[in-house]
C-alpha positions as CSV (number, residue, x, y, z in Angstrom):
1,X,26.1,1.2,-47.3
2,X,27.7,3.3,-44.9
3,X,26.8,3.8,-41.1
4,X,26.3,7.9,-41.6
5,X,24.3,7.7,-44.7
6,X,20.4,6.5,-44.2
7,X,19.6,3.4,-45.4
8,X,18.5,3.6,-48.6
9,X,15.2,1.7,-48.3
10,X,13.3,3.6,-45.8
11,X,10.4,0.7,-45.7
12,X,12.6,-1.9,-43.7
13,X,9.5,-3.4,-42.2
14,X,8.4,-4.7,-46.0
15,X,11.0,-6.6,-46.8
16,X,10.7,-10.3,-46.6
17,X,11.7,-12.3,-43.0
18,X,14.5,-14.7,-43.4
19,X,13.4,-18.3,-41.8
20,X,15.9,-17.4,-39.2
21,X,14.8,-14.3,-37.9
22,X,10.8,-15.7,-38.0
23,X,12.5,-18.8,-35.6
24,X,13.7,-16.1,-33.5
25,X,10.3,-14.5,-33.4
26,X,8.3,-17.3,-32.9
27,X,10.7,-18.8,-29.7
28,X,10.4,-15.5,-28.1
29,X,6.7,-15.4,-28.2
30,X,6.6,-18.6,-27.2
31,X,9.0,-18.2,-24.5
32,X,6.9,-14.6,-23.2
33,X,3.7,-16.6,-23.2
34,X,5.1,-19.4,-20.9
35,X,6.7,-16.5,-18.8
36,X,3.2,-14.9,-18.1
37,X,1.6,-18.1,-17.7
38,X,3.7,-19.3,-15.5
39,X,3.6,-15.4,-13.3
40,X,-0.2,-16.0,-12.7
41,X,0.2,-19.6,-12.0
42,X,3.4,-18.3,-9.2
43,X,0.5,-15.6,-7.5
44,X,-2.6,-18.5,-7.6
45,X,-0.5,-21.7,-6.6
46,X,2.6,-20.6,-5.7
47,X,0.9,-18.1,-2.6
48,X,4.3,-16.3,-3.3
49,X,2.4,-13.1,-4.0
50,X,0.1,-11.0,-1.1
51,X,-3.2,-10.5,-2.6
52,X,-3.5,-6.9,-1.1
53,X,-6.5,-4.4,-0.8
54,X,-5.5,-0.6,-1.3
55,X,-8.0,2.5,-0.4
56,X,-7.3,5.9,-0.2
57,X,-7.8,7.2,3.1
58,X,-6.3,10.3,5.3
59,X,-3.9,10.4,8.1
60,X,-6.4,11.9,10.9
61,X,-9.4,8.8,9.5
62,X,-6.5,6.3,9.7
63,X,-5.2,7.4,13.3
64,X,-8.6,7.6,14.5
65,X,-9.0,4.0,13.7
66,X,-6.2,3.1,15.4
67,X,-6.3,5.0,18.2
68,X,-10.1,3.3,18.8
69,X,-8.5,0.1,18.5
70,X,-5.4,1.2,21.2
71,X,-7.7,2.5,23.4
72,X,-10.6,-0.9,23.1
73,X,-7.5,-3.4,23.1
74,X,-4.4,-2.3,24.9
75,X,-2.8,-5.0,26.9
76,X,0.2,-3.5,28.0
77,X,3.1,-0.9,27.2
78,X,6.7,-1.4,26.4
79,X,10.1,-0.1,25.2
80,X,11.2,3.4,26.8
81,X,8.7,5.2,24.4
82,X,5.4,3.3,26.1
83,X,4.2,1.9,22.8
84,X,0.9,0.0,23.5
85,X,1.1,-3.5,22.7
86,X,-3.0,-4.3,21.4
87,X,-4.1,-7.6,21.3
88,X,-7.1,-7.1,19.6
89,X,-10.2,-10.4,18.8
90,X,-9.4,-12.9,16.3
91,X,-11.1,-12.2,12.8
92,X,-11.0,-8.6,13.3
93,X,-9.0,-5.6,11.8
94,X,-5.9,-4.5,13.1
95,X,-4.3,-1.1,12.4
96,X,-0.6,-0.5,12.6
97,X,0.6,3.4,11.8
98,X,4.2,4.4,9.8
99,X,6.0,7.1,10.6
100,X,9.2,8.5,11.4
101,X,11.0,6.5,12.6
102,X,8.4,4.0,14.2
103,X,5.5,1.4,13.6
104,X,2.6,2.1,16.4
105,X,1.2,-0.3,18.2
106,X,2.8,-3.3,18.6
107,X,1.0,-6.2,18.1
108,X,-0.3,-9.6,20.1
109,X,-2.2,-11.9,17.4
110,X,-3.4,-15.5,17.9
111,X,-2.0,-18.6,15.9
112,X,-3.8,-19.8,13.1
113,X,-6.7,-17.2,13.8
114,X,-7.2,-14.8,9.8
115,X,-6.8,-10.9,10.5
116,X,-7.1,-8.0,8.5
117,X,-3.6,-6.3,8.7
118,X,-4.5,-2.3,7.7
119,X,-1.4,-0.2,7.2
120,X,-0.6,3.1,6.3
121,X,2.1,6.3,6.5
122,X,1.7,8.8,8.2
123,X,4.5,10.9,6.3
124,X,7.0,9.5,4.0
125,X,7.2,6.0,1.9
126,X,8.0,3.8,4.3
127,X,8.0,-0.2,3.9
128,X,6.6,-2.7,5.7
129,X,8.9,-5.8,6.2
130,X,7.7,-8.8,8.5
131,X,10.6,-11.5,9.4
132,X,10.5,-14.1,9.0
133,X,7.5,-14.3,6.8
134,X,9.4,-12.8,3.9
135,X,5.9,-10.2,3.6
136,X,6.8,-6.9,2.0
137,X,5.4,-4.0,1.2
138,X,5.3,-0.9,0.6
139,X,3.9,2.2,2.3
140,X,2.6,4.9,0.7
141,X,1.1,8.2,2.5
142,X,-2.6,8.6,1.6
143,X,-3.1,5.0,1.4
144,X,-4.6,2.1,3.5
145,X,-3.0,-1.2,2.5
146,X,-5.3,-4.1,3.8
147,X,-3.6,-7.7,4.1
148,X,-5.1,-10.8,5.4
149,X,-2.5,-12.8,7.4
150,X,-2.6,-16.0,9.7
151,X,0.3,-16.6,11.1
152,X,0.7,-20.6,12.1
153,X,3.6,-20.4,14.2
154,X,4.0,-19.0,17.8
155,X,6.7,-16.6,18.3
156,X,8.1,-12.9,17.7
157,X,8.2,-11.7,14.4
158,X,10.2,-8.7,13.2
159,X,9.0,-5.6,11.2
160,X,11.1,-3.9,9.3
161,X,10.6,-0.7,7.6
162,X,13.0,-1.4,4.1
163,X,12.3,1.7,2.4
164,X,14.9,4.2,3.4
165,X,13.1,7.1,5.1
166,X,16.0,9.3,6.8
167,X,18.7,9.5,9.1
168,X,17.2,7.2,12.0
169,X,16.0,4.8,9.3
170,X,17.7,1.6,11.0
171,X,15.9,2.1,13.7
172,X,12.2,1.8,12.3
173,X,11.7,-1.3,13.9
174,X,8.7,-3.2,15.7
175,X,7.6,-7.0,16.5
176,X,4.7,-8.5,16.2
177,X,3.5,-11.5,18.9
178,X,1.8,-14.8,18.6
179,X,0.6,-16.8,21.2
């Protein structure tokens, strides 16, 4: 037999399976099985994994939102830019925009209280890092991504945008506060 030539026996899938190769098989099933058993036991047990909520929406609903949630909640301004820092009730939704190159508002959240984080872009992929939670995600234009998060320690937290989005990309960043 030659390497240029066809094989002769075009049926290669009839002939019998040595013991060898059906060990092989049978290990790597096995082996794939345990794998996926062990991914849905890492999201239930592990809370490794954000159980998220994703709707579609559209940049002037989303801003709306948000700017009804500025405007009800707004505690104070700060940086050079006057970004509105919102401290909105515990239990409610919160709405933080994306954009070049900027996360709007900043937020002031409660310890140990549950939110509903909505996010969205307001023009390119942008992602969505919180420090240092380890929370990632990604966002996409079009979309509202809904996460529920509690923090339990007092502090400022980072955000991150770790999708490259252009030229000013290191600079996308925010904080979120906890008292």
């Amino acid at each position: 037999m030659s390497a240029i030539l066809p094989p002769a026996e075009r049926l290669w899938w009839k002939h019998p399976l040595d013991r060898v190769e059906g060990t092989w098989i049978v290990i790597s099933l096995i082996w794939c099985l345990t794998m996926f058993a062990m991914m849905v036991g890492w999201h239930i047990y592990g809370k490794q994994n954000l159980s998220t909520e994703t709707y579609k929406t559209t940049p002037e609903l989303f801003s709306t939102k948000t700017q009804a949630m500025v405007d009800k909640y707004t505690v104070r301004t700060e940086t050079e830019a006057n970004i509105p820092v919102v401290a909105p009730p515990a239990g409610g939704d919160v709405y933080m925009i994306a954009r070049l190159w900027n996360f709007w508002p900043i937020l002031e959240l409660e310890k140990d209280k549950t939110y509903r984080l909505h996010l969205t872009s307001m023009d390119y992929n942008h992602g969505f890092s919180l420090q240092p939670e380890n929370i990632n995600i990604q966002v996409v234009p079009g979309y509202e991504h809904v996460i529920k998060i509690t923090p339990n320690k007092s502090g400022t937290y980072s955000v991150v945008c770790n999708e490259y989005c252009g030229i000013n990309h290191h600079t996308m960043v925010s904080r979120i506060y906890v008292k």
